[in-house]
PQR file of N, CA, C, O and H, with PARSE charges and radii, in Angstrom:
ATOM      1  N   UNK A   1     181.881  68.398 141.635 -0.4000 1.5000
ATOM      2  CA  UNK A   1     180.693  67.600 141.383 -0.0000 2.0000
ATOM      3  C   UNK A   1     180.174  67.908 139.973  0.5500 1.7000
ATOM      4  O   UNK A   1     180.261  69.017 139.444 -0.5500 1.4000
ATOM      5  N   UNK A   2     179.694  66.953 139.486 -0.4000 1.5000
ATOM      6  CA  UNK A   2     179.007  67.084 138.191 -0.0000 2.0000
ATOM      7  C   UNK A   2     177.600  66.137 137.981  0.5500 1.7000
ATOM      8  O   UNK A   2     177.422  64.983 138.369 -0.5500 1.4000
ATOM      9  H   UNK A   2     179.624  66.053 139.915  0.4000 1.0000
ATOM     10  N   UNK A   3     176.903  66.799 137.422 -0.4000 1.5000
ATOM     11  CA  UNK A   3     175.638  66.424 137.284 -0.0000 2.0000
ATOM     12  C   UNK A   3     175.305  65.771 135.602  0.5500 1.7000
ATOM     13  O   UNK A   3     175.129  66.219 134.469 -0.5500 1.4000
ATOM     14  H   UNK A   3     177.048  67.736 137.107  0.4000 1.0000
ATOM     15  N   UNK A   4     175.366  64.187 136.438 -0.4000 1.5000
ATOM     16  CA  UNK A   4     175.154  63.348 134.923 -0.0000 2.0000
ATOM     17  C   UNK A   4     173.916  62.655 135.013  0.5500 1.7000
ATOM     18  O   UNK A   4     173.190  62.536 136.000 -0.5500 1.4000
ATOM     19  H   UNK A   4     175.509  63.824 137.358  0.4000 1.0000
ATOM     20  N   UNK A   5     173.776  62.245 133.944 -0.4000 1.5000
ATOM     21  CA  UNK A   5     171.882  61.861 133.303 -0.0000 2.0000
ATOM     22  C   UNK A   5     172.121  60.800 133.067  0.5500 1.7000
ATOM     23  O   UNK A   5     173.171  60.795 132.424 -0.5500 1.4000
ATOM     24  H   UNK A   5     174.366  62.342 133.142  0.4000 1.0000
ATOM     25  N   UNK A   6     171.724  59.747 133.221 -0.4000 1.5000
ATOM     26  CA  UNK A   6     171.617  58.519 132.518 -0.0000 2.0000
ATOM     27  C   UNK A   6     170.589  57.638 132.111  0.5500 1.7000
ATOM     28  O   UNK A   6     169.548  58.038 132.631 -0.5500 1.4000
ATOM     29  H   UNK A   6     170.872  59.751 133.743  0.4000 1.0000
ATOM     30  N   UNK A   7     170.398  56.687 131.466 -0.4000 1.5000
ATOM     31  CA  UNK A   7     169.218  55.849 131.097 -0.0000 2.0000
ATOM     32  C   UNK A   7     169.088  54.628 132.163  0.5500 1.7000
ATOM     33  O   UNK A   7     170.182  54.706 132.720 -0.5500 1.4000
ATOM     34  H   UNK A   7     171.245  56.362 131.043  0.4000 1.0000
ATOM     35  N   UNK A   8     168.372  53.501 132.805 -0.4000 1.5000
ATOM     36  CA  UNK A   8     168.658  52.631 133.048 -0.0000 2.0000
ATOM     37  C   UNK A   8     168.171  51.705 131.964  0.5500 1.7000
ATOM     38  O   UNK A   8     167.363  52.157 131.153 -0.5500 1.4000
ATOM     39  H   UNK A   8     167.482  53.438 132.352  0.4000 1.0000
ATOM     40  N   UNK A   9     168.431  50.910 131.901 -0.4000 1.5000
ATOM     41  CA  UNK A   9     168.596  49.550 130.993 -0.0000 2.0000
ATOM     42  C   UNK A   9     167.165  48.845 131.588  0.5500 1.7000
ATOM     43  O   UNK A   9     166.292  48.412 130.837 -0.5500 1.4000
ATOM     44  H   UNK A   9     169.088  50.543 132.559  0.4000 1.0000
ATOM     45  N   UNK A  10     167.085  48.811 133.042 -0.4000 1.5000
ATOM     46  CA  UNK A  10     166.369  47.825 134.312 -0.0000 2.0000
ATOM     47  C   UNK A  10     165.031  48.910 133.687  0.5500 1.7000
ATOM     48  O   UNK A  10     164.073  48.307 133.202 -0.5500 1.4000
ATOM     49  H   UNK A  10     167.794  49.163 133.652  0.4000 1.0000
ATOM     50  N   UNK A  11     164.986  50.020 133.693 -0.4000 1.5000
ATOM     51  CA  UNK A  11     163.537  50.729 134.190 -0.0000 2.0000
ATOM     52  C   UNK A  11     163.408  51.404 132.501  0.5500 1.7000
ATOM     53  O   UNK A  11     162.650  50.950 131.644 -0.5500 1.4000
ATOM     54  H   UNK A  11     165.764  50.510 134.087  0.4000 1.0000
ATOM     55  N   UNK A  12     164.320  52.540 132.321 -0.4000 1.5000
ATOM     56  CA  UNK A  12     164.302  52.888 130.871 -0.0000 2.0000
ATOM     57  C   UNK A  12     164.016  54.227 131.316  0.5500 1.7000
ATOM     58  O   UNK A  12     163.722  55.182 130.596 -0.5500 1.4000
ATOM     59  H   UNK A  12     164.935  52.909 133.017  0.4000 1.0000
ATOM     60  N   UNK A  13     164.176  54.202 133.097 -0.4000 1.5000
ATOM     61  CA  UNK A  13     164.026  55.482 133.436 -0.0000 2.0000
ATOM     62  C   UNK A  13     165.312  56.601 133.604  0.5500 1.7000
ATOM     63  O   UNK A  13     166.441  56.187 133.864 -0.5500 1.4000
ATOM     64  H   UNK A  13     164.415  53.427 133.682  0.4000 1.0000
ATOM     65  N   UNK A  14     165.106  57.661 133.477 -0.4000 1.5000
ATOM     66  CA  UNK A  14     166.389  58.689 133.404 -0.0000 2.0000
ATOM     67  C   UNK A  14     166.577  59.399 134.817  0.5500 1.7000
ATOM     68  O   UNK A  14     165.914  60.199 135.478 -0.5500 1.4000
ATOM     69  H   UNK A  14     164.189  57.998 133.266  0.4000 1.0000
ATOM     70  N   UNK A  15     167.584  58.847 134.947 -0.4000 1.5000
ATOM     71  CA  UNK A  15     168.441  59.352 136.123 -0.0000 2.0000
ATOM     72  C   UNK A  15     169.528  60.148 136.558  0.5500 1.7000
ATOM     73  O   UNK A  15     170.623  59.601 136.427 -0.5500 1.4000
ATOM     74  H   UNK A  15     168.122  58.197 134.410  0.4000 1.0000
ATOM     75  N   UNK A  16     169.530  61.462 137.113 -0.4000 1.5000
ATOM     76  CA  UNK A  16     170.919  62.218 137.604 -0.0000 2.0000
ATOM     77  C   UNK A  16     170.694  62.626 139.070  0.5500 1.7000
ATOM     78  O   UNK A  16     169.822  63.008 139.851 -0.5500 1.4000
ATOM     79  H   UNK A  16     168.641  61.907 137.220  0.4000 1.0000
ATOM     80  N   UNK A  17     172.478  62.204 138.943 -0.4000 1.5000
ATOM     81  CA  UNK A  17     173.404  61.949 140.093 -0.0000 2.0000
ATOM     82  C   UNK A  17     174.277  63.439 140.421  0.5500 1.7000
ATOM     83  O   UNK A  17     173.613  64.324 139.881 -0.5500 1.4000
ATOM     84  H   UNK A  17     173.186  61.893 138.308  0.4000 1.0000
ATOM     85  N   UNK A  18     174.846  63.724 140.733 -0.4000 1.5000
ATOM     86  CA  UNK A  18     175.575  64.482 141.243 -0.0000 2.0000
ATOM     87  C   UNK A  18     177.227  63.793 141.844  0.5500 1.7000
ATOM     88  O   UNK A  18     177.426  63.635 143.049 -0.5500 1.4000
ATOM     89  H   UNK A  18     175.386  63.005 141.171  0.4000 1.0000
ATOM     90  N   UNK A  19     178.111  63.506 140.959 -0.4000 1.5000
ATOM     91  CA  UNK A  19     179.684  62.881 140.999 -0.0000 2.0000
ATOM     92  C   UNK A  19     180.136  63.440 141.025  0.5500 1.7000
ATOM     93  O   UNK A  19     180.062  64.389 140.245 -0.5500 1.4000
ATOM     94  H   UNK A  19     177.950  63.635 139.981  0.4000 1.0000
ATOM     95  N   UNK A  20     181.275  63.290 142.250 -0.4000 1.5000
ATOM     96  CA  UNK A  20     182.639  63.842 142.115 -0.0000 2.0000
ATOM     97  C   UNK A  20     183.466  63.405 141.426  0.5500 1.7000
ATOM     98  O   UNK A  20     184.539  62.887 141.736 -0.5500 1.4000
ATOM     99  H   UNK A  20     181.335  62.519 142.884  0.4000 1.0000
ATOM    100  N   UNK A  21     182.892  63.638 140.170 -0.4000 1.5000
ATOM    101  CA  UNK A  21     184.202  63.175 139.004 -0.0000 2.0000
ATOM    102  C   UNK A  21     184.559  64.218 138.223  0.5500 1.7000
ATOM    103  O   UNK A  21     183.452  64.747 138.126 -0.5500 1.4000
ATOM    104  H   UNK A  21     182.021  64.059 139.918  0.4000 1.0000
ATOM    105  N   UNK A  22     185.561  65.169 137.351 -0.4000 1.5000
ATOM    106  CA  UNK A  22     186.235  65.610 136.624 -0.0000 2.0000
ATOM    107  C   UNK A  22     186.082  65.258 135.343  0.5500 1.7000
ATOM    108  O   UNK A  22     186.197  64.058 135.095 -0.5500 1.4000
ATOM    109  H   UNK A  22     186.461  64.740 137.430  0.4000 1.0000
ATOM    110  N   UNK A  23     185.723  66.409 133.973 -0.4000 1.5000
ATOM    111  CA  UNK A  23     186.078  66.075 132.634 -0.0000 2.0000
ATOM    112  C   UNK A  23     187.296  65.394 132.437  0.5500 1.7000
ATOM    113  O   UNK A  23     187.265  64.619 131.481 -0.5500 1.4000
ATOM    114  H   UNK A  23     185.629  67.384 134.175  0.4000 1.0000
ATOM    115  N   UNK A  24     188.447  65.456 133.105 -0.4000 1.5000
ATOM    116  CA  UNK A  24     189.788  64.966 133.386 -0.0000 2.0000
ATOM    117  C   UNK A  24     189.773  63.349 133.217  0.5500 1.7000
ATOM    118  O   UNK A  24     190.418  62.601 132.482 -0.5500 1.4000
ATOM    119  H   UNK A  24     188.472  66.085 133.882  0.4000 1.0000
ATOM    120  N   UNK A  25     188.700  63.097 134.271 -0.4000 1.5000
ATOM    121  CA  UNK A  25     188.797  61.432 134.653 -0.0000 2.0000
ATOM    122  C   UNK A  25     187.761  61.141 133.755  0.5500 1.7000
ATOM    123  O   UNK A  25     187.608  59.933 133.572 -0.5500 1.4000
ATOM    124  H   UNK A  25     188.176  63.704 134.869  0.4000 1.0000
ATOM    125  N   UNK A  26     186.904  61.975 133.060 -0.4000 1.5000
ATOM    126  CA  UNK A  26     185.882  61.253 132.464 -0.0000 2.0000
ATOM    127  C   UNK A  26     186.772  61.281 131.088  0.5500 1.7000
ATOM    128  O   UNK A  26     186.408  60.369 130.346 -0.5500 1.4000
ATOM    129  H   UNK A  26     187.028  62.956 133.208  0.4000 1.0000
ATOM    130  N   UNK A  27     187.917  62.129 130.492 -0.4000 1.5000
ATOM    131  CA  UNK A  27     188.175  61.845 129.520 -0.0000 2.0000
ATOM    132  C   UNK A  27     189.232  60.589 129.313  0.5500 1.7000
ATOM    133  O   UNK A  27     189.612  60.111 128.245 -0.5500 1.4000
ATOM    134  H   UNK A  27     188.213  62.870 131.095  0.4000 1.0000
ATOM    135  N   UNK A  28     189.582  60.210 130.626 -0.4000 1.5000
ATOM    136  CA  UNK A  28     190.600  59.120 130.674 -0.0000 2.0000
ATOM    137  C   UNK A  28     189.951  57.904 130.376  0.5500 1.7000
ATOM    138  O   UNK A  28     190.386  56.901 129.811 -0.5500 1.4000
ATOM    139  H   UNK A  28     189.273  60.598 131.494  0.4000 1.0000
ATOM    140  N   UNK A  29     189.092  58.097 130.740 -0.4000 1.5000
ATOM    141  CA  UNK A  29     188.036  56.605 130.737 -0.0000 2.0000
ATOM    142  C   UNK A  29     187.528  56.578 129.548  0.5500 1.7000
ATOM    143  O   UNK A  29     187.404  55.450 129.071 -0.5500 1.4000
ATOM    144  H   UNK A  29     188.739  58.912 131.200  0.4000 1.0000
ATOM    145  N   UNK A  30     187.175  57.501 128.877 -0.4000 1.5000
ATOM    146  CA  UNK A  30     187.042  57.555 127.427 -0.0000 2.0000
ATOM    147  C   UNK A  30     187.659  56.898 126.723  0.5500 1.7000
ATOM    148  O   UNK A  30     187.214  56.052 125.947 -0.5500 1.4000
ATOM    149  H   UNK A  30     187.276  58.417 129.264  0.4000 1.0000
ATOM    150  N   UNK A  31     189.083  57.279 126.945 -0.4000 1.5000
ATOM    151  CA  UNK A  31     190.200  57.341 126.007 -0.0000 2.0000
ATOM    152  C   UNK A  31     191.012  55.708 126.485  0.5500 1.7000
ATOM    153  O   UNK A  31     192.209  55.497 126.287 -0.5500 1.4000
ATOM    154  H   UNK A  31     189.444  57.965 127.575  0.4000 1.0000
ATOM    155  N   UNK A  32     189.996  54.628 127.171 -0.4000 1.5000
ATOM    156  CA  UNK A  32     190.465  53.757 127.429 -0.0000 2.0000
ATOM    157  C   UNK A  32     190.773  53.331 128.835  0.5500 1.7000
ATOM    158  O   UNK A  32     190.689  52.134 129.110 -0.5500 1.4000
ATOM    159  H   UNK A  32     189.024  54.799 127.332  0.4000 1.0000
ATOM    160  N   UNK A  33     191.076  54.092 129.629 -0.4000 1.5000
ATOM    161  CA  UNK A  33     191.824  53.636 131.302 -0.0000 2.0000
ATOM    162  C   UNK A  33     190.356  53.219 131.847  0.5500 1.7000
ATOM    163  O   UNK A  33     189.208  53.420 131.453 -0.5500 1.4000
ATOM    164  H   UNK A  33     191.144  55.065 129.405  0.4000 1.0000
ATOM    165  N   UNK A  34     190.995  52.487 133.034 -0.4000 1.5000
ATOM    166  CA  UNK A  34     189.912  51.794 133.329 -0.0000 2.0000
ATOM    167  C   UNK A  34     189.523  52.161 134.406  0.5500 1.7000
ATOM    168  O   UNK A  34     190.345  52.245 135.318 -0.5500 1.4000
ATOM    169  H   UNK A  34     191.928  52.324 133.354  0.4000 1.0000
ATOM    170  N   UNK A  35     187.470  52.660 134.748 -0.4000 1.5000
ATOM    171  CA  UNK A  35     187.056  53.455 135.345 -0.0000 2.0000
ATOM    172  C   UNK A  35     187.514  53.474 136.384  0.5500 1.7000
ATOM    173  O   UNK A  35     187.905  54.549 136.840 -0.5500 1.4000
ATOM    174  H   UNK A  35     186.802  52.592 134.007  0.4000 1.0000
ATOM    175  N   UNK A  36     187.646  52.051 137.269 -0.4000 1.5000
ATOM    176  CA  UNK A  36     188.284  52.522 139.343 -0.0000 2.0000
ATOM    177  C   UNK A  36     189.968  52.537 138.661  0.5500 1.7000
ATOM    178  O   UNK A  36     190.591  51.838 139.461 -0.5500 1.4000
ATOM    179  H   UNK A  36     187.328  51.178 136.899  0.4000 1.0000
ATOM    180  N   UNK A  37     190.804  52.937 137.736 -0.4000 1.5000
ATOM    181  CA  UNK A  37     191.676  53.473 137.684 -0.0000 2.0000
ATOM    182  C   UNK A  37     191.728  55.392 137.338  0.5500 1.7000
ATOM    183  O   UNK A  37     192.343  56.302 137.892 -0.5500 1.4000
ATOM    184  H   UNK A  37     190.298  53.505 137.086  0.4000 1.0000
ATOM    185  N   UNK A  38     191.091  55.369 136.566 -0.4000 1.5000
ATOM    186  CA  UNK A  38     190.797  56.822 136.189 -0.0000 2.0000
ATOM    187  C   UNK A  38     189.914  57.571 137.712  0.5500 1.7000
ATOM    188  O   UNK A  38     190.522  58.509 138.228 -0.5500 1.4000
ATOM    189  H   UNK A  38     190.592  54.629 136.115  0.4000 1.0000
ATOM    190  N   UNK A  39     188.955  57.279 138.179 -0.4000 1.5000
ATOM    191  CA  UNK A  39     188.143  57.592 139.323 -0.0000 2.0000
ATOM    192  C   UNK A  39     188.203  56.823 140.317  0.5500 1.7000
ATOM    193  O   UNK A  39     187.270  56.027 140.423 -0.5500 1.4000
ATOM    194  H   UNK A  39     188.461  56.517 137.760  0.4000 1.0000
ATOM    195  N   UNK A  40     189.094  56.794 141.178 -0.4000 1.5000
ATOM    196  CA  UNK A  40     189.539  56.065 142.340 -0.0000 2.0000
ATOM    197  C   UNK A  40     188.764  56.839 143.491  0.5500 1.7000
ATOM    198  O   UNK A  40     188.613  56.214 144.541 -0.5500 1.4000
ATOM    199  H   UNK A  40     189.853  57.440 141.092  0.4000 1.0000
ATOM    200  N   UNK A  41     188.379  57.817 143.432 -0.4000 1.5000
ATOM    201  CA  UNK A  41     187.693  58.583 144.350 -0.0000 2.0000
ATOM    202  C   UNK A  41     186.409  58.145 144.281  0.5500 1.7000
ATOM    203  O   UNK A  41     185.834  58.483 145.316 -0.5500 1.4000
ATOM    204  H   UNK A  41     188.502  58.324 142.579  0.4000 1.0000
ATOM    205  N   UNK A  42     185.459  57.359 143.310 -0.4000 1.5000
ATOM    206  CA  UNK A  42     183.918  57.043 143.247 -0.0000 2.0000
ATOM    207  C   UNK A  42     184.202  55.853 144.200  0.5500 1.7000
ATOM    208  O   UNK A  42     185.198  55.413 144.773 -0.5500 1.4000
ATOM    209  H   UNK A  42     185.925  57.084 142.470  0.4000 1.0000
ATOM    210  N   UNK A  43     182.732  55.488 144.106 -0.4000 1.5000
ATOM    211  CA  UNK A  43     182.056  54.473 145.088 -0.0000 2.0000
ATOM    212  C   UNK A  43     182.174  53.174 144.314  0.5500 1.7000
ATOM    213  O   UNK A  43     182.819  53.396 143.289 -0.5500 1.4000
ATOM    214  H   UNK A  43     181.923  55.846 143.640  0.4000 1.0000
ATOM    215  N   UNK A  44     181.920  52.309 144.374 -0.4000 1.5000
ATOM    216  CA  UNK A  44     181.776  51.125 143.302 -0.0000 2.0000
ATOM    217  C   UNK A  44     180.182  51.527 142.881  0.5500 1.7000
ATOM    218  O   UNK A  44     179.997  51.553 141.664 -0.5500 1.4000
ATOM    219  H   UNK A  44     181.396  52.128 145.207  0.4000 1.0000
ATOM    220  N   UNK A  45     179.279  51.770 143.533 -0.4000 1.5000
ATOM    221  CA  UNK A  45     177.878  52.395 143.027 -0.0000 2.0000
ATOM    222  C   UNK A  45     178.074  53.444 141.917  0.5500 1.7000
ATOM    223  O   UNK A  45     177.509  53.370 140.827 -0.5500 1.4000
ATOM    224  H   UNK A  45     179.430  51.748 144.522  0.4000 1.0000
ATOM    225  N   UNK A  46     178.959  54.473 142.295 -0.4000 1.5000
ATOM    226  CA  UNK A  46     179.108  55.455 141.479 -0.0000 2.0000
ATOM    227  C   UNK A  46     179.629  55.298 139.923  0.5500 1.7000
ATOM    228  O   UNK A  46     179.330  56.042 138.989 -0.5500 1.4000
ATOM    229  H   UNK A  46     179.418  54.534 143.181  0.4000 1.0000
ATOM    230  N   UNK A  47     180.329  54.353 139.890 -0.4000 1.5000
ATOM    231  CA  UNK A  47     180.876  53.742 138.357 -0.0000 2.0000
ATOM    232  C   UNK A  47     180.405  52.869 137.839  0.5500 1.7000
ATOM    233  O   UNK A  47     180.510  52.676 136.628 -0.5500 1.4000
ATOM    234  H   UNK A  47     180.572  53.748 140.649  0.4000 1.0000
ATOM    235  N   UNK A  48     179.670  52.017 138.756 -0.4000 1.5000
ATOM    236  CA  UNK A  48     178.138  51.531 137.864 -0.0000 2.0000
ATOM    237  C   UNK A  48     177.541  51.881 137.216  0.5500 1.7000
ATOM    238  O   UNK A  48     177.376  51.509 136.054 -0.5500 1.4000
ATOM    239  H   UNK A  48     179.584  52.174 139.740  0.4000 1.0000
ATOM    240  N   UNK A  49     176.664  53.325 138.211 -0.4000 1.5000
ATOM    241  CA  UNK A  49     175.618  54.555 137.382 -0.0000 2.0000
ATOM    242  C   UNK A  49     176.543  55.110 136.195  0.5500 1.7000
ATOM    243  O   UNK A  49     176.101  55.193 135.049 -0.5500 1.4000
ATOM    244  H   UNK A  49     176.798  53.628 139.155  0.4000 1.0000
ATOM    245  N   UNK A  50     177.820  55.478 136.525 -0.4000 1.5000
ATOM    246  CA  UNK A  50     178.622  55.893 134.637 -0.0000 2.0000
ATOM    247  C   UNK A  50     178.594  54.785 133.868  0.5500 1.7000
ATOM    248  O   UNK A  50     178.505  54.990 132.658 -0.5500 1.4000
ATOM    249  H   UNK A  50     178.179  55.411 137.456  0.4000 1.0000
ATOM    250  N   UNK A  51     178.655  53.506 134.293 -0.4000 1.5000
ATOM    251  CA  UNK A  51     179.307  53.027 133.160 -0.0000 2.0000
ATOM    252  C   UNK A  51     177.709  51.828 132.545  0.5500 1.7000
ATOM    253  O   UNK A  51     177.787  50.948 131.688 -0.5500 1.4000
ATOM    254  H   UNK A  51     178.728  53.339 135.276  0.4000 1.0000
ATOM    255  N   UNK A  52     176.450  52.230 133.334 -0.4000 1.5000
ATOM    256  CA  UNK A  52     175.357  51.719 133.321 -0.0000 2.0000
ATOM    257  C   UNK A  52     174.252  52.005 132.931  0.5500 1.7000
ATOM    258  O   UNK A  52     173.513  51.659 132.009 -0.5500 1.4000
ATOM    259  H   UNK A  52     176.387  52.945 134.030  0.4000 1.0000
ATOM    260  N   UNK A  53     174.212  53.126 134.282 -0.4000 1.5000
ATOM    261  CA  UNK A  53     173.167  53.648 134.423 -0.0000 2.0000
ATOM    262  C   UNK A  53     172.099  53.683 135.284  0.5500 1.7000
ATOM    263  O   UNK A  53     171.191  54.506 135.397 -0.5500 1.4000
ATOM    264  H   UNK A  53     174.813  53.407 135.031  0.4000 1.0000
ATOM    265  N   UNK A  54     172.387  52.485 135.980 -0.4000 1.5000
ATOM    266  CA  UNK A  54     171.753  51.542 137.045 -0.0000 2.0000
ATOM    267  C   UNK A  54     171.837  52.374 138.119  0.5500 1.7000
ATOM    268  O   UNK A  54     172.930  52.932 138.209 -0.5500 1.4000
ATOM    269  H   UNK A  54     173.125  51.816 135.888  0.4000 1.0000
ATOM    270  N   UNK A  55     171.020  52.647 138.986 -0.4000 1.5000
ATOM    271  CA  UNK A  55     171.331  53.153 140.322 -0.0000 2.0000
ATOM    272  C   UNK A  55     171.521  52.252 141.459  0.5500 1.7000
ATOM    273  O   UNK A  55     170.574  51.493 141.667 -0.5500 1.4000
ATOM    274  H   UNK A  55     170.132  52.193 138.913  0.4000 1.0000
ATOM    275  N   UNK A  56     172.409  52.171 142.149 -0.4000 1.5000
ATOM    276  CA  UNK A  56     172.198  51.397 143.561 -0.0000 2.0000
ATOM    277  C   UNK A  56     170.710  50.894 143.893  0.5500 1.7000
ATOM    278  O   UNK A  56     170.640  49.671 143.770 -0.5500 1.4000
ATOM    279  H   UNK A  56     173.178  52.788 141.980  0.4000 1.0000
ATOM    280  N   UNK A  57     169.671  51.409 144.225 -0.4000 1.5000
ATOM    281  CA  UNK A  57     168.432  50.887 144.265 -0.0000 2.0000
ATOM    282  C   UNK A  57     167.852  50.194 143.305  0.5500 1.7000
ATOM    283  O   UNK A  57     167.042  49.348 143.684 -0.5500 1.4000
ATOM    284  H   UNK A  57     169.728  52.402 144.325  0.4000 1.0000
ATOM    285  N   UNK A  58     168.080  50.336 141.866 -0.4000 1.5000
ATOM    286  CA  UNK A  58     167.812  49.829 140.901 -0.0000 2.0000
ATOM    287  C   UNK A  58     168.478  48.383 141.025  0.5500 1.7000
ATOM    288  O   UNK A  58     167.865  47.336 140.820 -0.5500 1.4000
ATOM    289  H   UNK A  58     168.737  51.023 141.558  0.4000 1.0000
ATOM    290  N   UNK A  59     169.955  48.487 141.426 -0.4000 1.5000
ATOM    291  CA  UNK A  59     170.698  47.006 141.277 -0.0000 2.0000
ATOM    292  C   UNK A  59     169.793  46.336 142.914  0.5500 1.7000
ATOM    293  O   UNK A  59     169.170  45.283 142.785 -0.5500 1.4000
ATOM    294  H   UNK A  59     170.453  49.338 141.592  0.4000 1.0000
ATOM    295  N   UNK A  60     169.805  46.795 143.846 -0.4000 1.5000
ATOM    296  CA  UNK A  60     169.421  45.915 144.713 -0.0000 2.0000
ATOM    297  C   UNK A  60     167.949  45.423 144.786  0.5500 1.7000
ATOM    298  O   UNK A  60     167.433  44.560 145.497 -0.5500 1.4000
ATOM    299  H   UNK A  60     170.311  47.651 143.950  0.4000 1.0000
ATOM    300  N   UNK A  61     167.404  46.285 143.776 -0.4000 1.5000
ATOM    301  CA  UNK A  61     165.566  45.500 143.565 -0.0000 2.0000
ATOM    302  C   UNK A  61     165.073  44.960 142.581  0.5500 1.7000
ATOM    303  O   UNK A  61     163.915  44.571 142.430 -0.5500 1.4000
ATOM    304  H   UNK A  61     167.823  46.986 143.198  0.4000 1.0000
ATOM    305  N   UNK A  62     166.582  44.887 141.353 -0.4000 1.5000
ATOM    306  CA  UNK A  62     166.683  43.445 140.899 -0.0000 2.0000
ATOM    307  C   UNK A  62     167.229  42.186 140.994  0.5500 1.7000
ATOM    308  O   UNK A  62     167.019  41.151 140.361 -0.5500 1.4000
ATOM    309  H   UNK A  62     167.523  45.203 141.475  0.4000 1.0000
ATOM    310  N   UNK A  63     168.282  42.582 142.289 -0.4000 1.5000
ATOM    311  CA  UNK A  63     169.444  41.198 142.655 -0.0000 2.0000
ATOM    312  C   UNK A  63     169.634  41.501 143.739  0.5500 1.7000
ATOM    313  O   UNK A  63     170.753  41.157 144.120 -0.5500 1.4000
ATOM    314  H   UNK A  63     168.452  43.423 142.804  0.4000 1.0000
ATOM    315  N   UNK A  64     168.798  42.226 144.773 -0.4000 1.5000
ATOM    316  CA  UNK A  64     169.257  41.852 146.538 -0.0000 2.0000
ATOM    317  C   UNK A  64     169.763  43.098 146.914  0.5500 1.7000
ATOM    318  O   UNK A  64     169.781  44.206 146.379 -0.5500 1.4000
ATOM    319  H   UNK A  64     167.889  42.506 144.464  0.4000 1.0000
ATOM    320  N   UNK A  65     170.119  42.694 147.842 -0.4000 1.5000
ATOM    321  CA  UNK A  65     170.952  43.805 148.374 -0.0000 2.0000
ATOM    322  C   UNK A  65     172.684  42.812 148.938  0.5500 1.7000
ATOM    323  O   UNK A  65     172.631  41.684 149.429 -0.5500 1.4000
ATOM    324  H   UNK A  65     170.105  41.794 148.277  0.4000 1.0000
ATOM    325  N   UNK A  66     173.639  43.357 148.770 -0.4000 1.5000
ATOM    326  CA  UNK A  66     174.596  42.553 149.334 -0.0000 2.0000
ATOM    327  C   UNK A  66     174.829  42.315 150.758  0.5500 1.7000
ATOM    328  O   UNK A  66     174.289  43.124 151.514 -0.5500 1.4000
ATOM    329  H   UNK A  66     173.681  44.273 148.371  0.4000 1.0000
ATOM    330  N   UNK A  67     175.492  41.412 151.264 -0.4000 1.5000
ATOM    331  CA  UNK A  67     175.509  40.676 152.383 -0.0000 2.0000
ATOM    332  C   UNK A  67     176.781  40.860 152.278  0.5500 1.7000
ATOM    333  O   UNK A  67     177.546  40.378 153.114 -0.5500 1.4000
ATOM    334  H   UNK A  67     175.931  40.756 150.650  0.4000 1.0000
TER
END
């Protein structure tokens, strides 16, 4: 697990998560591969918040919740 910070875009508020992701997979994704290839183990929520910032609650109390 690793503990990342992020901004949201939606609020401008700062947010950390706690991911089971690896410097490993975070440097792959860096270096180009593409995040649900590099981190196949996250959530689709979870590579949002990396690649966003957005939290799950954040996306569903500006666009719903999915059905």
């Amino acid at each position: 697990m690793m503990k990342i910070t992020k901004t949201s875009p939606f609020s401008g508020v700062s947010h950390t998560l706690d991911i089971p992701v690896t410097e490993e997979q975070l440097q792959k994704w860096s270096n180009g591969m593409l995040i649900q290839n590099a981190m196949p183990n996250l959530t689709s929520d979870e590579r949002e918040f990396l690649m966003t910032g957005i939290t799950a609650s954040e996306w569903a109390e500006t666009f719903g919740e999915d059905e």
